[in-house]
KOLDREN-340276 format. One record per atom (N, C-alpha, C): residue in one letter; x, y, z. Coordinates in pm, whole numbers, plus 50000, padded with zeros to 5 digits. Atoms other than C-alpha are relative to their C-alpha. Layout:
REM residues N
aXYZ...
***
This chain:
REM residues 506
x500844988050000x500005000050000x500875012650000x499204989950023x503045023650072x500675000249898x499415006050158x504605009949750x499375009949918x500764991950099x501645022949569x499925016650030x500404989450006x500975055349751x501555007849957x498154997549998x505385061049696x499375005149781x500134998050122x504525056549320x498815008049983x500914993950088x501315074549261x499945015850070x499274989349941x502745105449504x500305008549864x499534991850137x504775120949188x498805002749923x501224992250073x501715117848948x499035010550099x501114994249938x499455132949202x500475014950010x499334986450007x501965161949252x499925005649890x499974995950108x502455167148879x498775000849977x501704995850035x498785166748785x499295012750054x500394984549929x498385196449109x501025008649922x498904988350075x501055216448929x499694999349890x500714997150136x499845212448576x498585008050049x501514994949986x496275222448691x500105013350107x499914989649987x497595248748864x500335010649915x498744993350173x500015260148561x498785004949865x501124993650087x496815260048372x498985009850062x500734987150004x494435281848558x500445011550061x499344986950071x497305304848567x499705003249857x500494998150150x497285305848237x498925006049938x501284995150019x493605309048227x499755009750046x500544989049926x493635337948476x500605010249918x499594989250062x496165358348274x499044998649844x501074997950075x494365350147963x498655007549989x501344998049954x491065361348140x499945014249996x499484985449969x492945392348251x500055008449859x500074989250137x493735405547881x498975003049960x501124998450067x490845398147733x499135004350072x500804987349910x488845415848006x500005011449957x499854984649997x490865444247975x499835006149859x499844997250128x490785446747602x498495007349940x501424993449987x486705442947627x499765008250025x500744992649907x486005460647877x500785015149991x499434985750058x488315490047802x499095008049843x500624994750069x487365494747477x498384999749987x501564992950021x483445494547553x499825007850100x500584990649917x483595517347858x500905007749976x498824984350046x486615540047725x499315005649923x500174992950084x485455543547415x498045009850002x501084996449934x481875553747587x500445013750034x498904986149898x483965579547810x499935015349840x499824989650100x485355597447500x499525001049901x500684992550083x482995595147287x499505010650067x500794986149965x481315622147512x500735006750001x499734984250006x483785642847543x500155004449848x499784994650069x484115644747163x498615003949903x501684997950027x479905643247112x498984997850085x501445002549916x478265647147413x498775003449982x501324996250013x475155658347257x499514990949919x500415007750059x474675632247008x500404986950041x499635006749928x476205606247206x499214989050047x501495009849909x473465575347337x500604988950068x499855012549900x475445556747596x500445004250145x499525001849894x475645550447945x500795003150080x498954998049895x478635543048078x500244996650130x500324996549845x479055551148453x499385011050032x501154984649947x476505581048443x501245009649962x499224988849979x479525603548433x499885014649957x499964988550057x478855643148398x500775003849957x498524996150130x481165650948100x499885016249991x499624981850096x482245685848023x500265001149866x499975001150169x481405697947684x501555001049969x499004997250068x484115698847422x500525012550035x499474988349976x484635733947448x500815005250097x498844994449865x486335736447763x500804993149984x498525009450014x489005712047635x501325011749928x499534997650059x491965726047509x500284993949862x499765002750111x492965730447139x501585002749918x498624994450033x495825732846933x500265013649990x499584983849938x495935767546941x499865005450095x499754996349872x495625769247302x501555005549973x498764998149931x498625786747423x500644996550106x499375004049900x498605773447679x500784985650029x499005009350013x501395749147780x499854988550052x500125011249940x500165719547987x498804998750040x501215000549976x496795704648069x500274993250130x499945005349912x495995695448428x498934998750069x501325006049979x493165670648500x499774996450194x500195004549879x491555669148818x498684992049985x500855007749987x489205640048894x499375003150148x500825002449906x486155645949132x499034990350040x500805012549972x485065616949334x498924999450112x500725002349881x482415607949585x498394999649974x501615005550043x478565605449600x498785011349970x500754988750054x475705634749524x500445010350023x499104988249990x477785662649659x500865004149858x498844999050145x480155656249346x499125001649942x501215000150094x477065644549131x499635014749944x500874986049989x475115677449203x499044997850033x501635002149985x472015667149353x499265007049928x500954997350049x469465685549257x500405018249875x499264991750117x471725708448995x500274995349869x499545004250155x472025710548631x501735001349967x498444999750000x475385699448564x500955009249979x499254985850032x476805732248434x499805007850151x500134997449806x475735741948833x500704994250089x499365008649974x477765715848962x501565005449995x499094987549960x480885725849172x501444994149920x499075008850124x483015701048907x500215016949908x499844990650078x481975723148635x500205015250033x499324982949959x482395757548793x501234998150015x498814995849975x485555750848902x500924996949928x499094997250142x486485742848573x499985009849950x500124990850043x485445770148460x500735014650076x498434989849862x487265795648794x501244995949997x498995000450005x490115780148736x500865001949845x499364996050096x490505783748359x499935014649995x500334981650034x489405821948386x501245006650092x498984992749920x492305827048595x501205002849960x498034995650109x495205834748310x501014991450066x498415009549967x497435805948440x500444996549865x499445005750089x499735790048263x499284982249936x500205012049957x497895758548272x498334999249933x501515005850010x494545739748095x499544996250143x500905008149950x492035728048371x499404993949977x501335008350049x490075698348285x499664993750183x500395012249860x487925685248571x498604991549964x500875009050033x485925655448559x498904998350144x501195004549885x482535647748772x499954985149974x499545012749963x483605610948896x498734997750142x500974997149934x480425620049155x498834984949957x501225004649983x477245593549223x499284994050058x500854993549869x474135602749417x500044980850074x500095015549942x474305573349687x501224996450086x498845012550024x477775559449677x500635005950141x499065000649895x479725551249976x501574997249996x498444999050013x483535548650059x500094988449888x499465012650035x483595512649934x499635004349851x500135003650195x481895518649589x500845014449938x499704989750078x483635551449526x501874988249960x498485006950053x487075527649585x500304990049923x500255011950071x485725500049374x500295005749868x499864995050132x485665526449084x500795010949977x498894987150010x488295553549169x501324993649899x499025005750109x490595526748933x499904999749887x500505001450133x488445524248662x499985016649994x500144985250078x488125561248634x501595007650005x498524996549985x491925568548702x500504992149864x499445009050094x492725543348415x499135008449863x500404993750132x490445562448135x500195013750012x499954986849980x490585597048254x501725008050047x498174998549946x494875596448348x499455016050105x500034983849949x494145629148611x501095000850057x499024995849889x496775646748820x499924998050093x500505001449848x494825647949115x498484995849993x501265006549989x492125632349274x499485013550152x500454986749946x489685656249463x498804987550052x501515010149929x487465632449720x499085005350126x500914994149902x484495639249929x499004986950006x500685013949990x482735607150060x499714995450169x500005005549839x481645590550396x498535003150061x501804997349939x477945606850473x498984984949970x500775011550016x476435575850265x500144989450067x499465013149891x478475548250473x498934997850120x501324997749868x475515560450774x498934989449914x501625008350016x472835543550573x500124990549881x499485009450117x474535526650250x500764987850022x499175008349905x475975496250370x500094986649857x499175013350098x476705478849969x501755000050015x497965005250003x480325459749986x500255002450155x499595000249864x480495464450346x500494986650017x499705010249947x482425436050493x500564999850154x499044992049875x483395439150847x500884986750029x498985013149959x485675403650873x500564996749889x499505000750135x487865412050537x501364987750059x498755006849964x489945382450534x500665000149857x499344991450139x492765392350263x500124981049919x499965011950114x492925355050101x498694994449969x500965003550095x489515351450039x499765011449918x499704987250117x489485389349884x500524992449899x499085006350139x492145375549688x499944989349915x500545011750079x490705342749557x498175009349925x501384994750072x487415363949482x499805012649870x499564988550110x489075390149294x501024993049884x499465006450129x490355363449038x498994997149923x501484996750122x488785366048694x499654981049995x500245013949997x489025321648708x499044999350043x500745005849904x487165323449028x498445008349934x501014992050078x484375352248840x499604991849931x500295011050111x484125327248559x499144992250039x500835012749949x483325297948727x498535005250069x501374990649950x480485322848913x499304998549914x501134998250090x479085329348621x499624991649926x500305010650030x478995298448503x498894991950085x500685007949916x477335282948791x498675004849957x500974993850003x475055306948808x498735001849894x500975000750158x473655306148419x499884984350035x500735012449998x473425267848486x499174998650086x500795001749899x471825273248820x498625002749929x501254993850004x469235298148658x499435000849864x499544999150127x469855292248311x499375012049908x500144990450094x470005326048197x501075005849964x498994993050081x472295330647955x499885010349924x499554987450041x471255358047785x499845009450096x499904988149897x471455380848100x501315005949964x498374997350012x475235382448044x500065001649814x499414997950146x475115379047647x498875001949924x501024993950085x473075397147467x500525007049883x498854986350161x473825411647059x500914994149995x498555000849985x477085395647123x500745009950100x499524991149920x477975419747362x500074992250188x499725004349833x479685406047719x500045008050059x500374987049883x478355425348054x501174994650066x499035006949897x481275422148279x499375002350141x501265000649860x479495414448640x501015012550074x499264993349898x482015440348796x499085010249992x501294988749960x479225464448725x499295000250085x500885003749905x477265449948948x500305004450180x498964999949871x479765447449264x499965013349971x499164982049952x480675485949194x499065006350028x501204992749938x477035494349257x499624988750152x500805004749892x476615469849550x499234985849996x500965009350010x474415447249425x500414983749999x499535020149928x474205404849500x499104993249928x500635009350090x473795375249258x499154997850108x500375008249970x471865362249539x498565000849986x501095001449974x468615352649428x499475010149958x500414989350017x467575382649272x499294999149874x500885002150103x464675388049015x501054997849896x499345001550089x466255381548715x499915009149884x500594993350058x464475404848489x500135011750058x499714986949981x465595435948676x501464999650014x498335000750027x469105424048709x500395003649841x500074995050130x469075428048325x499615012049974x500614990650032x467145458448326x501235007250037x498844989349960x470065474548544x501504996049939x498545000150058x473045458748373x499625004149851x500224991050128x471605470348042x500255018349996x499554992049955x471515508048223x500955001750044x498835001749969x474635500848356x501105005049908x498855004650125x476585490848000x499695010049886x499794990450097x477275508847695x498534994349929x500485003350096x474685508947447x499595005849889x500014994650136x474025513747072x499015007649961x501715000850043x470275519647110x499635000350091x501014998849883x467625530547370x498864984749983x501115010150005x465565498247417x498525000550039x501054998449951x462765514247568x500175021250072x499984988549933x461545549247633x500465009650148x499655001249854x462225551447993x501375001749978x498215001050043x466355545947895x500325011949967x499774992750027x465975573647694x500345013550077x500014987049875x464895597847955x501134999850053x499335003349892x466965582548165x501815004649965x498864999150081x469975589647929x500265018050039x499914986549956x469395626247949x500245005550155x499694994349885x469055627348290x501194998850026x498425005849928x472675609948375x500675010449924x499024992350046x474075637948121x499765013550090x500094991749940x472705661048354x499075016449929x500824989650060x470135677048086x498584995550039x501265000649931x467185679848297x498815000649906x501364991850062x464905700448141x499764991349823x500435008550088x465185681447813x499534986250019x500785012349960x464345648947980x498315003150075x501724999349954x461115664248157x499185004849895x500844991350161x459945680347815x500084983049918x500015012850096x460765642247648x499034988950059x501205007149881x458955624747954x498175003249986x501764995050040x456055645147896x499604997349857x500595006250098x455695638247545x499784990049967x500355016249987x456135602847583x498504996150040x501315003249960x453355601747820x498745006649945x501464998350052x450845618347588x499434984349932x500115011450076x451205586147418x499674987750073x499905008149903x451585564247708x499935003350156x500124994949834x450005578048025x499484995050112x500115006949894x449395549848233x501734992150007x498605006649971x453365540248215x500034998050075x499464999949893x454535531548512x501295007350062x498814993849997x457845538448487x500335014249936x499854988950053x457545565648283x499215014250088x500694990649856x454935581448580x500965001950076x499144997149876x457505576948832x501115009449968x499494994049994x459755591148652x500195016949949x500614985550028x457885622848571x500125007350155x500434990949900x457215627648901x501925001550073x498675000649974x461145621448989x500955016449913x499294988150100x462485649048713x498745017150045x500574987249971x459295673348821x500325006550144x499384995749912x460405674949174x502045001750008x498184998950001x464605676949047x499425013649969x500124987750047x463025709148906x499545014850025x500564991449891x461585721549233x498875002150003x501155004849989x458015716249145x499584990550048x500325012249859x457245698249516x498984996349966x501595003149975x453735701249493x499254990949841x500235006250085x453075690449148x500894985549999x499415010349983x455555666149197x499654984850111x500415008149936x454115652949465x497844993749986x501315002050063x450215652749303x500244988149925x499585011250083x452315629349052x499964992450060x499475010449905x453695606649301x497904991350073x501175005050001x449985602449423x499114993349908x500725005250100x448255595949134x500954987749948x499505013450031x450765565449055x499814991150119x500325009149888x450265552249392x498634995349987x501505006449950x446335549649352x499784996449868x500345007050150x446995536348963x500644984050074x498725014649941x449935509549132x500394997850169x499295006949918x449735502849427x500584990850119x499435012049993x450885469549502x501085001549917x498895000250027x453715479449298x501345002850069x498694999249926x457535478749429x500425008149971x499414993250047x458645501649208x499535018450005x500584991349939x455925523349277x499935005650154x500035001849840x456105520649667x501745006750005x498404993350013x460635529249626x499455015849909x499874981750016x459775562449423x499215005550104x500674994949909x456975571749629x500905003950198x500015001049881x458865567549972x502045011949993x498784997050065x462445580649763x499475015450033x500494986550042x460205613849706x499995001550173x499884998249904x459385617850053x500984999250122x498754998949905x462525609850212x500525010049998x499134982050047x464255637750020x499465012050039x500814988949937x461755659950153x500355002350139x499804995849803x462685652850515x498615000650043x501264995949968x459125650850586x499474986450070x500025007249933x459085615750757x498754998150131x500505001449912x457655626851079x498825008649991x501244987449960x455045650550977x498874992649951x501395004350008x451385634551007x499314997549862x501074998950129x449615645950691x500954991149899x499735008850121x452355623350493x499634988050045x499765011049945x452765591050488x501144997850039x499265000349897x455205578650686x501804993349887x498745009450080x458735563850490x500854988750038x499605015249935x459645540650741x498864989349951x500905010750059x456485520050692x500145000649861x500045003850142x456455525550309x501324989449951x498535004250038x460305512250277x499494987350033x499365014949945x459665483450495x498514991549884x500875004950035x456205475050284x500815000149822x499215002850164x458675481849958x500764988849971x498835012650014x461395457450084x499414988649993x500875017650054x458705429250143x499854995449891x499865002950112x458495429949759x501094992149917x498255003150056x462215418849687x501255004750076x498965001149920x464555415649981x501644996049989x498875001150030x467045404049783x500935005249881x499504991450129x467695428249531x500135014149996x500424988249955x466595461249610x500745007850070x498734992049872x469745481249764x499285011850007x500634983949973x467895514549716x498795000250078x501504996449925x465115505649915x500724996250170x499205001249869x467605490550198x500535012950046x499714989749951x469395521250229x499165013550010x501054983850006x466595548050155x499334995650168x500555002649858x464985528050477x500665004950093x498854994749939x467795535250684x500505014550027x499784982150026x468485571950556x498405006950080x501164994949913x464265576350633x500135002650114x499885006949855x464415561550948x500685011450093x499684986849921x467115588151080x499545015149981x500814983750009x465045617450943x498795002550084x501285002749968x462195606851121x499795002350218x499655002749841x461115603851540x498714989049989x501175009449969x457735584051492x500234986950021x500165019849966x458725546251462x501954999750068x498855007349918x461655530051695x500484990949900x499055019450041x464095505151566x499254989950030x500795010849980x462235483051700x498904992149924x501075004350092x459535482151470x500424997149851x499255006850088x461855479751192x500274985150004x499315014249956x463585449151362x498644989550024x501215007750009x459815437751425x499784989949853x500205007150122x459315436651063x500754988449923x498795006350034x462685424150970x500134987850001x500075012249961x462095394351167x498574991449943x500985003650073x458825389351053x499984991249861x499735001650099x460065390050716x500894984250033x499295009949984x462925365250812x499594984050029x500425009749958x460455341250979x499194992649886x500755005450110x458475336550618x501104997749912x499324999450108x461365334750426x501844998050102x498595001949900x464825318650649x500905001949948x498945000750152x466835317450285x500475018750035x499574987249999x467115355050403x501525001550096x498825003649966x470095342950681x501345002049927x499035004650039x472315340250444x500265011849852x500124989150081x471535371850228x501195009350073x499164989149969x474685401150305x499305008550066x501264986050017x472275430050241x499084999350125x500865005449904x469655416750451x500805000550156x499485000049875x471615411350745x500425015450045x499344983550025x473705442850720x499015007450074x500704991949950x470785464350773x499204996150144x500875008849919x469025438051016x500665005450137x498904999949860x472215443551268x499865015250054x500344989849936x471715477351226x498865006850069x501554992149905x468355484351324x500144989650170x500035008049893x469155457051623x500855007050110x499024990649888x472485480251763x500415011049953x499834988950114x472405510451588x501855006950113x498764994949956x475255520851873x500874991149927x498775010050079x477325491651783x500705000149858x499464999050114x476985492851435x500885015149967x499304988550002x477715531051451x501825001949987x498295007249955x481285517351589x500744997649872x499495009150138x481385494751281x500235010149875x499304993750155x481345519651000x500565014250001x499154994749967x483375546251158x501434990749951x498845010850058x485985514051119x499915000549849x499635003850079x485045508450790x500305012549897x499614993550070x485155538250643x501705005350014x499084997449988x488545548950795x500384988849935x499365006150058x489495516850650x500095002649855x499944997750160x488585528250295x500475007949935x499204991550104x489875558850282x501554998850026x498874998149977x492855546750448x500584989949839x500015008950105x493035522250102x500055009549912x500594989950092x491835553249876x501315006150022x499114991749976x495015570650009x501444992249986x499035008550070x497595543849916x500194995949857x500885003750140x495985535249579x500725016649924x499144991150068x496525574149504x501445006050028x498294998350023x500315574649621x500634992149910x499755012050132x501205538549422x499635010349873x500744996850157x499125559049119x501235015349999x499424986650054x501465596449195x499095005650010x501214990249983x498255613049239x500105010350130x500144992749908x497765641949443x498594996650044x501344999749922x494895635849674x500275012550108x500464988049918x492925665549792x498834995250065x501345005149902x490535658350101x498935012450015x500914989549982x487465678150133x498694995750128x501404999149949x484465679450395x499285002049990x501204995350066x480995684150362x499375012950023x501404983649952x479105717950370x499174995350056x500985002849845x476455704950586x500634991350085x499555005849889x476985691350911x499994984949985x499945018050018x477795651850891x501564997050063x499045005949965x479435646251168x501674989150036x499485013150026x480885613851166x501165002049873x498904999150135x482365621650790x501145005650041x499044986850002x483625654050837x501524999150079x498785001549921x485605644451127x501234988449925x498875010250053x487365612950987x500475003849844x499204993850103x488185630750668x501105008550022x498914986149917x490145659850891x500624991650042x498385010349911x491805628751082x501004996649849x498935009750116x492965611950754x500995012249967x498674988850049x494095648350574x501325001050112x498965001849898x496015652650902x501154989750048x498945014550016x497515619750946x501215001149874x499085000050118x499025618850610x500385016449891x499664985650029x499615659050579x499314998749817x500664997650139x497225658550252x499225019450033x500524984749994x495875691950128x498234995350092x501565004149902x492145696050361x499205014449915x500754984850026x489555721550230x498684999650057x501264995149882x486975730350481x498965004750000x500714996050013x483885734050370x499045004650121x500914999849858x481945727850683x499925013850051x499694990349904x483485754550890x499305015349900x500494987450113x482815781650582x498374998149973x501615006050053x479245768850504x499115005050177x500754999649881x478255769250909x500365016450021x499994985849961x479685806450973x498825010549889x500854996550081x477415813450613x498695002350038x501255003649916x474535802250745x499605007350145x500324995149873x474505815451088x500295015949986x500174984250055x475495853250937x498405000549970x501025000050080x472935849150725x498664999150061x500905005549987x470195829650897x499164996349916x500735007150116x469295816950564x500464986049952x499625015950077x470005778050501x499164998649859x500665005550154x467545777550191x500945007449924x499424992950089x470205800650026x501394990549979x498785008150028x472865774050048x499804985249958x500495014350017x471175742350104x498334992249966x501625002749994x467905723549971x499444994050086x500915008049862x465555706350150x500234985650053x499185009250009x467655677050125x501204996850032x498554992649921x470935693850271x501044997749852x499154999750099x472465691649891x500015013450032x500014987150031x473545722249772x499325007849925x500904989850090x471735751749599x501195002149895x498854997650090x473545763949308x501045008550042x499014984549934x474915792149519x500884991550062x498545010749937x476355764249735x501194995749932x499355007450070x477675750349477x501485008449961x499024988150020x479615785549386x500665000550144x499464994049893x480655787649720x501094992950065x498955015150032x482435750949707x501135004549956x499674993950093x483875764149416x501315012950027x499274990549988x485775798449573x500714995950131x499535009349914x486395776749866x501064993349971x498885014450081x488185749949641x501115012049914x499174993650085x490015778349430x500975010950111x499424992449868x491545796049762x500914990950060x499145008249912x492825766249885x501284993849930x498505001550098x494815752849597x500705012950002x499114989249988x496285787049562x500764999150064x499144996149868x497275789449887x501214991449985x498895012749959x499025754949911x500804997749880x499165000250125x500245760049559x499804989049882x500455011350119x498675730849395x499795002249836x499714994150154x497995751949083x500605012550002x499234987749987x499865780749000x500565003549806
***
């Protein structure tokens, strides 16, 4: 018997080393041809806008592009271009601003009007939502098409109620077996045999790479299947609007409002029991500061739909942003969220975290009644155990101190990652705080700049002395604590004071 195991020892070794030798092989293989794809359909996405953002019909990552015109040309005189990339979540975006309002584009614009020697290009790398983890999931991919000088981050308010990619027990060798394109493969393999839907992933000939997915958060597990497609189609580049709704939806991500609520409305002469196309009337009529009509909309789709999910997430979306939670005559957004999530618990990140975000705007319902439901939910459905998402929020409504603890940790862990990432890259990282009060952020952004002597620019402190001169917050901030456009200018002379000073441009 030792005879045999003596002799069949060597083969057994050689066979693990060939079959390792091969899905090396397979992983670097996996690796090119990724990058080859996936470069050229989300690069060439990228720059097509900047060289036709008006005729332009794709996707992307949402990104607010700056027209052509502010690029330099060959007859610039001027001698060197110097790109700054702005990252982080609706602050960057612009909430409720038309992108030319947006403190990206102004301060492209204040810093080229200033006779330097020097182009400014700055990019809006901004979107509404995103927490530390997903801004660091995609601060590579946008550093790799956009080459910038510096990176300009503002992030950490969403981490309070956004809790996609959270992990709080990162163990670095399963990271590292999960972040191999082999181990992706075989995923997606399983997964189309589990559910057998292969054209989710291949459609036209065109391969979705699932990293879209992960950089918004979202989890194969169990999730409709038919909206997973819907959002990796919005997600990915495409040739062609497949449906009216896209279209809109196209305009809005370029940050041309007013032509998507003028295209919305003509749609629906045609089609005015849409669904989607209601919601998102009433979504673009309140971006435009028409509350009340906006919110007449929002009604009238609730008493066309509703038993709908999709209807129940805008409806409770609209009222969150309002801050209006605890006041009687609405309805309430804690109960709507938790009557949204019963619909699809395992898919739905915007209704997990809008719950969460409600919840602290609010005083009427306790944690408790969350965690009531939660469990409720859990007790009809146990397959929820073993859901991320699900839990995540579950823990938090159970120790909101505790968890509090937890993503203080995790965010310092992300930007302490975000701040290695841009030394390895040569990047200048500039830290910024938020103009409204958000505790928690503000502070661990001032620890990090400090720690690692990065430039800091202080909005907070400038924004709170504004305000209290003044005694006008609607002149800075909406009803949502984004910025007004004035805010946005005020970012803007803020951000152009501070480089000066420290010499960053010159």
């Amino acid at each position: 018997m030792r005879l045999r195991i003596k002799t069949l020892l060597p083969k057994i070794s050689l066979s693990i080393i060939s079959f390792l030798f091969f899905l090396s092989i397979l992983e670097v293989g996996l690796r090119v041809a990724g990058y080859l794809i996936y470069r050229e359909r989300i690069s060439a996405s990228y720059r097509q806008d900047l060289l036709n953002p008006q005729d332009n019909r794709r996707f992307g990552h949402g990104i607010r592009q700056t027209e052509r015109g502010d690029y330099p040309n060959e007859e610039s005189p001027r001698e060197k271009v110097y790109t700054i990339l702005c990252v982080g979540d609706s602050y960057t975006f612009g909430g409720h601003s038309d992108f030319d309002r947006t403190y990206p584009a102004l301060l492209q614009k204040k810093l080229n009007s200033l006779g330097l020697n020097t182009h400014f290009v700055v990019i809006n790398g901004g979107s509404c939502e995103y927490n530390s983890s997903q801004v660091l999931r995609r601060l590579p991919v946008l550093v790799k098409d956009y080459d910038p000088d510096a990176v300009m981050l503002l992030v950490g308010a969403a981490n309070s109620f956004n809790f996609a990619l959270y992990n709080e027990n990162i163990n670095p060798f399963v990271e590292f077996i999960r972040n191999l394109r082999v181990y992706k493969m075989f995923r997606i393999v399983k997964l189309n045999l589990e559910k057998k839907v292969y054209p989710l992933f291949i459609k036209s000939k065109k391969v979705y790479d699932p990293q879209l997915i992960g950089a918004d958060g979202y989890e194969l597990c169990k999730p409709r299947w038919d909206k997973m497609r819907i959002y990796i189609e919005s997600m990915s580049s495409l040739d062609s609007f497949n449906s009216l709704y896209e279209e809109v939806w196209y305009l809005h991500n370029k940050g041309r409002i007013r032509e998507a609520l003028r295209l919305c409305t003509d749609y629906l002469e045609d089609n005015p029991n849409d669904e989607r196309l209601l919601c998102l009337y009433g979504y673009l009529t309140y971006k435009r500061g028409d509350i009340k009509k906006a919110e007449e909309i929002f009604q009238n789709v609730y008493e066309l739909y509703p038993d709908s999910e999709q209807t129940m997430s805008w409806l409770s979306y609209f009222y969150n942003s309002l801050g209006r939670s605890g006041d009687p005559k609405y309805w309430n957004d804690v109960r709507i969220f938790c009557m949204a999530l019963k619909f699809d618990p395992y898919y739905d990140l915007h209704t997990y975290y809008n719950l969460a975000h409600s919840y602290d705007l609010q005083s009427r319902y306790e944690a408790s009644y969350v965690v009531d439901f939660l469990e409720e939910m859990l007790r009809d459905d146990p397959g929820l155990k073993k859901h991320h998402m699900f839990c995540s929020y579950y823990e938090y409504f159970r120790n909101q101190q505790e968890w509090s603890e937890k993503v203080k940790q995790w965010l310092r862990r992300d930007l302490e990652k975000i701040v290695r990432f841009c030394k390895d890259k040569g990047l200048e990282l500039i830290i910024q705080n938020y103009p409204y009060n958000y505790p928690m952020a503000n502070r661990i952004l001032k620890e990090l700049a400090r720690k690692y002597s990065l430039s800091f620019i202080d909005h907070n402190s400038v924004f709170s002395n504004l305000v209290e001169s003044s005694g006008i917050k609607g002149k800075y901030f909406a009803d949502d604590n984004h910025c007004t456009d004035r805010g946005h200018e005020v970012m803007v002379e803020n951000i152009v004071g501070s480089l000066l000073n420290e010499g960053i441009v010159r």
